[in-house]
ZAMARGU-4260 file (C-alpha; in steps of 0.2 Angstrom, whole numbers, plus 5000, padded with zeros to 4 digits):
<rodrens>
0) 3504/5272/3758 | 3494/5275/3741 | 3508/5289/3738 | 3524/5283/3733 | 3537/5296/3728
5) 3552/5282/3730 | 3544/5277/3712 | 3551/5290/3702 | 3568/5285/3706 | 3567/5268/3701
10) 3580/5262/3686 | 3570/5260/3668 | 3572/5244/3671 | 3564/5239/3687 | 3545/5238/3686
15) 3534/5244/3703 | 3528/5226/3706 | 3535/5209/3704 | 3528/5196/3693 | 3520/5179/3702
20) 3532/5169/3707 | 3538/5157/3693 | 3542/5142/3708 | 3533/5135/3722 | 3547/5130/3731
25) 3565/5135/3737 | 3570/5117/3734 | 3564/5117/3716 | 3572/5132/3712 | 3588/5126/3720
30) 3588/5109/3713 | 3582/5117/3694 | 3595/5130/3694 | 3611/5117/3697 | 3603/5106/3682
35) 3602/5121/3673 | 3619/5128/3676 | 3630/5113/3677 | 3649/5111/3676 | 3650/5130/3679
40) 3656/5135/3695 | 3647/5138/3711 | 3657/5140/3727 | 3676/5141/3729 | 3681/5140/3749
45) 3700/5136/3755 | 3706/5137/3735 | 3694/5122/3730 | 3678/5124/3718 | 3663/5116/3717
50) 3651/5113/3701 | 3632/5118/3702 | 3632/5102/3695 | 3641/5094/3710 | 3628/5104/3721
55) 3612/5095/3713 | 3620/5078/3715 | 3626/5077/3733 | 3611/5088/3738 | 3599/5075/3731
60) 3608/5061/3738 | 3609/5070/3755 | 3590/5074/3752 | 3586/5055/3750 | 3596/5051/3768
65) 3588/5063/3778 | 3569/5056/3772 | 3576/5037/3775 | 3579/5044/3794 | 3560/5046/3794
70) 3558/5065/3798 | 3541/5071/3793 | 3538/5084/3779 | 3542/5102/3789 | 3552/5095/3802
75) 3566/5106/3809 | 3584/5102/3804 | 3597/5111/3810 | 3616/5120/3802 | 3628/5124/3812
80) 3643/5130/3801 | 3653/5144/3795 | 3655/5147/3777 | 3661/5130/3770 | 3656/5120/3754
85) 3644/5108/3763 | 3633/5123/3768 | 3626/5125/3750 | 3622/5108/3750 | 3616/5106/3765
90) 3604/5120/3762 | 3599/5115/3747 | 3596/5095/3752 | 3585/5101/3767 | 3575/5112/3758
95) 3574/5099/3743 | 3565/5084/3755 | 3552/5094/3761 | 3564/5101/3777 | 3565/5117/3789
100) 3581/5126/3788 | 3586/5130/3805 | 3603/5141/3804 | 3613/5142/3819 | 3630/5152/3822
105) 3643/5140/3825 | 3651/5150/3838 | 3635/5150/3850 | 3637/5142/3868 | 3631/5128/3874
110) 3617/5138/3883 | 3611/5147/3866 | 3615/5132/3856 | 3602/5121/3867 | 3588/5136/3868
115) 3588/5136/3849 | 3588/5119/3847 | 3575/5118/3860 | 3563/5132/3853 | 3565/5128/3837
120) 3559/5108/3840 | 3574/5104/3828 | 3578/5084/3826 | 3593/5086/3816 | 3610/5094/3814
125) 3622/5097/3800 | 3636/5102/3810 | 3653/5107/3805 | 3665/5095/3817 | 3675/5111/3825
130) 3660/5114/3836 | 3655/5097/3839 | 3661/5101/3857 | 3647/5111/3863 | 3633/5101/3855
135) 3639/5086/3867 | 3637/5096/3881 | 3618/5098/3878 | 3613/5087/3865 | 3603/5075/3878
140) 3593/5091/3883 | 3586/5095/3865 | 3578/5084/3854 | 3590/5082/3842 | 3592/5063/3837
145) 3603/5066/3821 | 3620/5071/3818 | 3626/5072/3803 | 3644/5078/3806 | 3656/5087/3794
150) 3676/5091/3792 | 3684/5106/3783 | 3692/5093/3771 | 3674/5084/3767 | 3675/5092/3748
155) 3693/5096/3744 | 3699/5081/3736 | 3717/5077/3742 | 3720/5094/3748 | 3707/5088/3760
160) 3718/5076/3768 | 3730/5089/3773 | 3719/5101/3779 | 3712/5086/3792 | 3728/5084/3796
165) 3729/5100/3800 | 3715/5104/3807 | 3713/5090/3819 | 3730/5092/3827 | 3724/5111/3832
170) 3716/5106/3849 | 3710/5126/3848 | 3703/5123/3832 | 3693/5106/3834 | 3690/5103/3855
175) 3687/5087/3859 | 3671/5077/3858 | 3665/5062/3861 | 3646/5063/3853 | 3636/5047/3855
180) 3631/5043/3838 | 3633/5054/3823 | 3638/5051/3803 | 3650/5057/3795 | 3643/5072/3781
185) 3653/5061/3764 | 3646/5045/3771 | 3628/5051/3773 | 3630/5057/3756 | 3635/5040/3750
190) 3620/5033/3759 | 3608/5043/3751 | 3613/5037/3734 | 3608/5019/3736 | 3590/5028/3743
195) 3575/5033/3734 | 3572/5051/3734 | 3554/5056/3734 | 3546/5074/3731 | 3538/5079/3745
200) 3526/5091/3739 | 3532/5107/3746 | 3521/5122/3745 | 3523/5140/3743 | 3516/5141/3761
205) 3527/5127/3769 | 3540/5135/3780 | 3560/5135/3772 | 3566/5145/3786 | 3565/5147/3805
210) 3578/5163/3805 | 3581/5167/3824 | 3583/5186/3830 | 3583/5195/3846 | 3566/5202/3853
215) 3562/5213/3867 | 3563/5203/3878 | 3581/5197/3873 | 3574/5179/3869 | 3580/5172/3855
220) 3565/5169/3844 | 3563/5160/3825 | 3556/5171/3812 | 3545/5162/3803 | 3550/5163/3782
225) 3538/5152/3771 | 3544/5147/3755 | 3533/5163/3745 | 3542/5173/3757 | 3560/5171/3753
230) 3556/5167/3732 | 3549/5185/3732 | 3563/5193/3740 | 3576/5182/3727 | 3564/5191/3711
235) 3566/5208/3721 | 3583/5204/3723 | 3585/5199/3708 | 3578/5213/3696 | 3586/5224/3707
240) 3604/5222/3705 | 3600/5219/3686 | 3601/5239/3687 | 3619/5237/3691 | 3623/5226/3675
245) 3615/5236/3660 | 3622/5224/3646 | 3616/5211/3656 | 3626/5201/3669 | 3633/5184/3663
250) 3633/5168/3674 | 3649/5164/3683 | 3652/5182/3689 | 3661/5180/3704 | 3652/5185/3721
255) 3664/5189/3737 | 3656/5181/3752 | 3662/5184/3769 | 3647/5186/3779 | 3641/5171/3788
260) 3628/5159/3778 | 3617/5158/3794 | 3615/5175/3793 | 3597/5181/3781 | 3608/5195/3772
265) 3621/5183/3765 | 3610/5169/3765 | 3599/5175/3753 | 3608/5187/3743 | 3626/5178/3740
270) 3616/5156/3742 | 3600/5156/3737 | 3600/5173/3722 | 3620/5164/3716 | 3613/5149/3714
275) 3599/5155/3704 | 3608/5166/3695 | 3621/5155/3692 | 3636/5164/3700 | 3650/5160/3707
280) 3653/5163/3727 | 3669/5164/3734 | 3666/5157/3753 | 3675/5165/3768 | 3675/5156/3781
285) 3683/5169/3793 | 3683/5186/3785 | 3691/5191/3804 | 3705/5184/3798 | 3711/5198/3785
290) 3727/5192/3779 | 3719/5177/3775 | 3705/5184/3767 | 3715/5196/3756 | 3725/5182/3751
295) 3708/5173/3746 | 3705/5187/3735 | 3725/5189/3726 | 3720/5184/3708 | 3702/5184/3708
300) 3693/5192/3696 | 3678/5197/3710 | 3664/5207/3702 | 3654/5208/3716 | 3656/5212/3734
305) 3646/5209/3749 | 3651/5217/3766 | 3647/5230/3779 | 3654/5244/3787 | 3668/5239/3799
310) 3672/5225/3785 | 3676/5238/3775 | 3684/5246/3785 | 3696/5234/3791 | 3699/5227/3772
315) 3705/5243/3769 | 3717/5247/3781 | 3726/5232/3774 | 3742/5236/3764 | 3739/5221/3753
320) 3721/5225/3751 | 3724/5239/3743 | 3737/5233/3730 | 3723/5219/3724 | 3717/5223/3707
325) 3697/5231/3707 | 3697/5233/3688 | 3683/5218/3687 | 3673/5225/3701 | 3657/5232/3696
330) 3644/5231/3713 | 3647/5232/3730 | 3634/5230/3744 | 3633/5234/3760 | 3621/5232/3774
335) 3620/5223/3792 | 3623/5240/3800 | 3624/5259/3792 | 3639/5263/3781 | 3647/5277/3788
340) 3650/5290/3772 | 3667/5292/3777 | 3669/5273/3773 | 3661/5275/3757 | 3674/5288/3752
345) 3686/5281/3754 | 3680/5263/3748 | 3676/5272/3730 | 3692/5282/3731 | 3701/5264/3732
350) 3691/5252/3720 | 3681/5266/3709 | 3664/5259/3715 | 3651/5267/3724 | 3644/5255/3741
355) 3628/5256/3737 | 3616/5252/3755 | 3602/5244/3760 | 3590/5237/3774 | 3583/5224/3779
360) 3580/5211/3795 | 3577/5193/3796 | 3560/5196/3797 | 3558/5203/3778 | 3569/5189/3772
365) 3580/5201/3771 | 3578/5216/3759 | 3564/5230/3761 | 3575/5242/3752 | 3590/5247/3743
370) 3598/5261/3735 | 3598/5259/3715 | 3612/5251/3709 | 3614/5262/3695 | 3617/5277/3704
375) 3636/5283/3704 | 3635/5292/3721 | 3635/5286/3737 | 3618/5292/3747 | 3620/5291/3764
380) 3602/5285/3767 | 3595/5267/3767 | 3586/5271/3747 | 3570/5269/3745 | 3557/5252/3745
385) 3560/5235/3733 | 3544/5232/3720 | 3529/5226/3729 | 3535/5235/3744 | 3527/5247/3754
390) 3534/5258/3768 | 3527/5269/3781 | 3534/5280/3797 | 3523/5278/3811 | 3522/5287/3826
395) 3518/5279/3844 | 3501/5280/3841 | 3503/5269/3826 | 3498/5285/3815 | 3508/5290/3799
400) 3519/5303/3802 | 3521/5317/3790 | 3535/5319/3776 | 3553/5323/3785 | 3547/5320/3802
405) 3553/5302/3811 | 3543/5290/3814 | 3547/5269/3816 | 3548/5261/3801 | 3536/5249/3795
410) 3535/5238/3780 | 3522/5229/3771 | 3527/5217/3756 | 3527/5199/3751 | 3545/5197/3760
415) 3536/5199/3776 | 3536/5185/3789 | 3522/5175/3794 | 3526/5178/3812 | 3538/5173/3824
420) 3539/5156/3829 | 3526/5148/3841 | 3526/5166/3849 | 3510/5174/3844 | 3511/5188/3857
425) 3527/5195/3852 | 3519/5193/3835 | 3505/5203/3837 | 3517/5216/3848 | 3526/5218/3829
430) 3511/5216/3817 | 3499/5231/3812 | 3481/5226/3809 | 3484/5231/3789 | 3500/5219/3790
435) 3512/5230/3791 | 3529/5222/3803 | 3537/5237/3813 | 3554/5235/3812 | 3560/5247/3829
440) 3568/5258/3820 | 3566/5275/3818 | 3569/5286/3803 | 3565/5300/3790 | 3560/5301/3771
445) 3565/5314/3763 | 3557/5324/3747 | 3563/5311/3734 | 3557/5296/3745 | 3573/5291/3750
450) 3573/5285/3768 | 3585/5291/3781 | 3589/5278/3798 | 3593/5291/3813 | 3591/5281/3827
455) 3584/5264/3836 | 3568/5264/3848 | 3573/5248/3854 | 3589/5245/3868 | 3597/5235/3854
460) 3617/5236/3854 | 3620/5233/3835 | 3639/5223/3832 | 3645/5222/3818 | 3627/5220/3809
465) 3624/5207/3824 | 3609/5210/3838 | 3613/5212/3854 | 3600/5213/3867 | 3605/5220/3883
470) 3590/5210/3892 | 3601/5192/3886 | 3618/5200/3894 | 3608/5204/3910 | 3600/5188/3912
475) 3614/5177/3908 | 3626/5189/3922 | 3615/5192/3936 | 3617/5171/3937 | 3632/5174/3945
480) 3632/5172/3963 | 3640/5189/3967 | 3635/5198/3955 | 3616/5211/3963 | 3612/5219/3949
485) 3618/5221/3930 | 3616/5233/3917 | 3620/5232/3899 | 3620/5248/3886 | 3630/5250/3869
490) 3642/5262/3868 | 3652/5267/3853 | 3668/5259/3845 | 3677/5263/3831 | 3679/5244/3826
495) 3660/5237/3829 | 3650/5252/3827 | 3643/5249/3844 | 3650/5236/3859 | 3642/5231/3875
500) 3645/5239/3893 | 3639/5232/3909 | 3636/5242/3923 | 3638/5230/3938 | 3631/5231/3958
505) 3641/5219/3966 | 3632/5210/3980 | 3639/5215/3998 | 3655/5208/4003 | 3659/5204/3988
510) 3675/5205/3979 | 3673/5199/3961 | 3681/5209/3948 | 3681/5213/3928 | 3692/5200/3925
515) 3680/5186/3933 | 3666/5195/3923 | 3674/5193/3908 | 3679/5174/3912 | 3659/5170/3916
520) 3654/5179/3901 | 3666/5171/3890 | 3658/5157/3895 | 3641/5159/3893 | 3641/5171/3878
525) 3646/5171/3859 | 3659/5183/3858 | 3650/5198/3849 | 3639/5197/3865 | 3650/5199/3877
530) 3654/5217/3886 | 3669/5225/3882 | 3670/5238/3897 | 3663/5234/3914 | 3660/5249/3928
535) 3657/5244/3944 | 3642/5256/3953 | 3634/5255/3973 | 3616/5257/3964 | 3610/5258/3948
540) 3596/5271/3942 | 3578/5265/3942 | 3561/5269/3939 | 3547/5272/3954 | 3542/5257/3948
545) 3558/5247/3951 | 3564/5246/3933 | 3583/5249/3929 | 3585/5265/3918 | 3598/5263/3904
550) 3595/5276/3897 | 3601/5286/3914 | 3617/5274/3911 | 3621/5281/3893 | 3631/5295/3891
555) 3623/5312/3886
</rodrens>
């Protein structure tokens, strides 16, 4: 599009394109930024804090044992934790040796943990010990040779002894395992700093990240992020929210953080823009636990807050979140899923600051576009393109729609992927020939260039801000031996936005009902993935061609 009406909006201070990157690598950035912020903090999780300093020492140390284990430049290692102090330095040690970042949520079963593993080709794992359990179970399927193995209390000094103690005697919190061979994550650091730690030479066009998404077929695939692509979405980022800080925003201003570090939106925006900006994250490790996350934020003087929709939501139905003090709070962010303007509303009526929204997906690394972070309303739309970013509505034809009419969204900008990961078909199934990445989701833009989300073209049930593919439900049910047929569709909740229903054929004579459905997928399923309401049917609705119809399934 050679006609960007989004431009006009921009802040004064945002220019239309981005400046060549000043880096040529994620772990230089990283590593640089700690030297150059030192002794200020960087992360606080469970009421302990951690220096940039600290980051850049471990980090390198962790960096020099993971070369000595002999993994070539661009292998695959994998995290599995939630947000804890080791993530930032784990990150930061694999990106530093010349290392893939493979983020994986901790809570995945064994059978998605092992695809991902598997797909990805990862060798090693930096895994928080709570879910050590189900890397046992499939461990000798995958080609993992490395554990590296973490505990809650790794970094909190003495507190850290208690919260072992704790911890360990919770059989609900940390299941019993019985890995092979593993070290533990303080020891490897110790290791490290008798080893000699050598550059590796990483490149702008080296992969730092194999993100996995959904995909039309439900399979779990990586996004393929090279280094260029996440360093020009941090300067995006970056002169972006500047906008929001007109007398300039210090270092040490104090980010909330409760959305998972595995996840691209908090991953680059709260770890990798922080710790360049030398801000100060306050980790949650489970922001599903509301009175423990309000109590987190009692006598904090947060600035900056990251969330989504029902986050907000829940937050604020919290009598003691609303008795916190928001006189320091000047930015608050939302994406993941739309922010309902209700939600807004109320959330400016509590804390005086407008939610400004954005959009994005793993495949831009995240952010494609944003509302200005000046502005002093709240939209309702998804804003308008980041510098260097261009965006188009395109109909099924692959032609540009007109002005207010929908079309799918597609995006073309530095941020943009370089495929999906040793899937070149469902690559090219996404990928215009002039590079644009169509995202599947359909929306408008309206006369000032703002643009408007009104629905998805894909089957995707969004949770939360999660994907969830009804194909992967389908697949992993009709493995049950009584279950015929299975059909999976989002349905609306007041909660997550959206939860899963399955519509279910039992196979004749069968008696299996909701409640062993819910036990099977309990088992093979993380628990944003699993349906919430099951309905039982003789037939379901297909196509003359023998394809089931969910879209005879939804409610009109």
């Amino acid at each position: 599009m050679t006609d960007k009406p989004w431009l006009t909006h921009y802040p004064d201070t945002v220019p239309a394109e981005i400046e060549p990157l000043r880096y040529r690598s994620l772990g230089e950035l990283l590593y640089q930024s700690c030297k150059k912020w030192g002794d200020r903090p960087a992360f606080t999780c469970l009421g302990t804090t951690i220096t940039f300093s600290e980051i850049a020492r471990q980090a390198e140390a962790l960096a020099a044992y993971l070369q000595s284990l002999g993994l070539e430049k661009g292998a695959r290692v994998a995290v599995m934790m939630p947000n804890v102090l080791q993530y930032p330095i784990a990150v930061t040690a694999i990106l530093r040796a010349g290392y893939t970042v493979v983020g994986v949520n901790p809570l995945y079963t064994p059978r998605e943990l092992e695809h991902q593993l598997n797909d990805s080709g990862a060798e090693a794992i930096v895994i928080l010990e709570n879910f050590a359990a189900s890397l046992e179970k499939i461990k000798g399927k995958t080609g993992v040779k490395h554990v590296i193995l973490a505990t809650m209390g790794d970094l909190l000094g003495v507190k850290g002894y208690v919260v072992n103690f704790v911890v360990r005697r919770v059989k609900k919190m940390v299941p019993s395992y019985s890995l092979d061979s593993f070290i533990r994550f303080n020891d490897a650091v110790s290791s490290g700093k008798d080893k000699t730690f050598t550059d590796p030479g990483t490149g702008p066009e080296d992969i730092a990240f194999l993100q996995y998404t959904g995909g039309t077929t439900g399979v779990s695939k990586g996004a393929i992020l090279l280094h260029r692509n996440i360093l020009a979405n941090m300067e995006q980022n970056r002169i972006w929210v500047a906008a929001a800080f007109p007398e300039g925003r210090e270092p040490g201003t104090m980010m909330v953080c409760p959305l998972p570090l595995y996840h691209i939106y908090a991953l680059t925006v709260n770890l990798l823009n922080g710790i360049e900006e030398g801000q100060h994250n306050l980790l949650i490790p489970n922001p599903r636990d509301i009175p423990a996350f309000v109590k987190a934020l009692k006598g904090q003087p947060f600035q900056a807050f990251v969330g989504l929709n029902t986050l907000f939501v829940a937050l604020m139905n919290n009598k003691d979140f609303r008795e916190l003090d928001f006189s320091n709070l000047k930015l608050t962010l939302g994406g993941g899923m739309s922010v309902q303007r209700p939600v807004a509303e109320r959330w400016e009526e509590l804390t005086g600051v407008t939610i400004h929204e954005g959009y994005g997906l793993s495949e831009t690394s995240p952010v494609a576009t944003s509302n200005p972070l000046d502005a002093k309303e709240f939209s309702g739309t998804i804003g308008v393109p980041l510098p260097s970013t261009d965006v188009k509505l395109l109909s099924d034809d692959g032609q540009e729609v007109a002005q207010g009419e929908v079309g799918e969204i597609a995006i073309f900008g530095p941020q943009v992927m370089a495929g999906y990961w040793n899937r070149p078909d469902e690559t090219a199934n996404v990928m215009t020939d002039d590079g644009y990445f169509r995202t599947g989701d359909m929306a408008f833009m309206d006369e000032r260039g703002y643009f408007k989300i009104v629905d998805r073209k894909k089957d995707m049930i969004l949770v939360s801000g999660f994907n969830v593919y009804p194909n992967e439900i389908e697949e992993v049910v009709a493995g049950h031996p009584d279950i015929l047929e299975a059909a999976a569709i989002g349905v609306p909740d007041e909660k997550s936005g959206e939860v899963p229903k399955l519509f279910v054929v039992r196979k004749e004579g069968s008696t299996i009902d909701e409640t062993e459905i819910l036990k099977y997928c309990r088992e093979n399923l993380t628990g944003y993935k699993r349906p919430r309401k099951i309905e039982f049917r003789d037939e379901l609705p297909k196509s003359p061609v023998g394809k089931i119809l969910r879209k005879d399934l939804r409610p009109d």
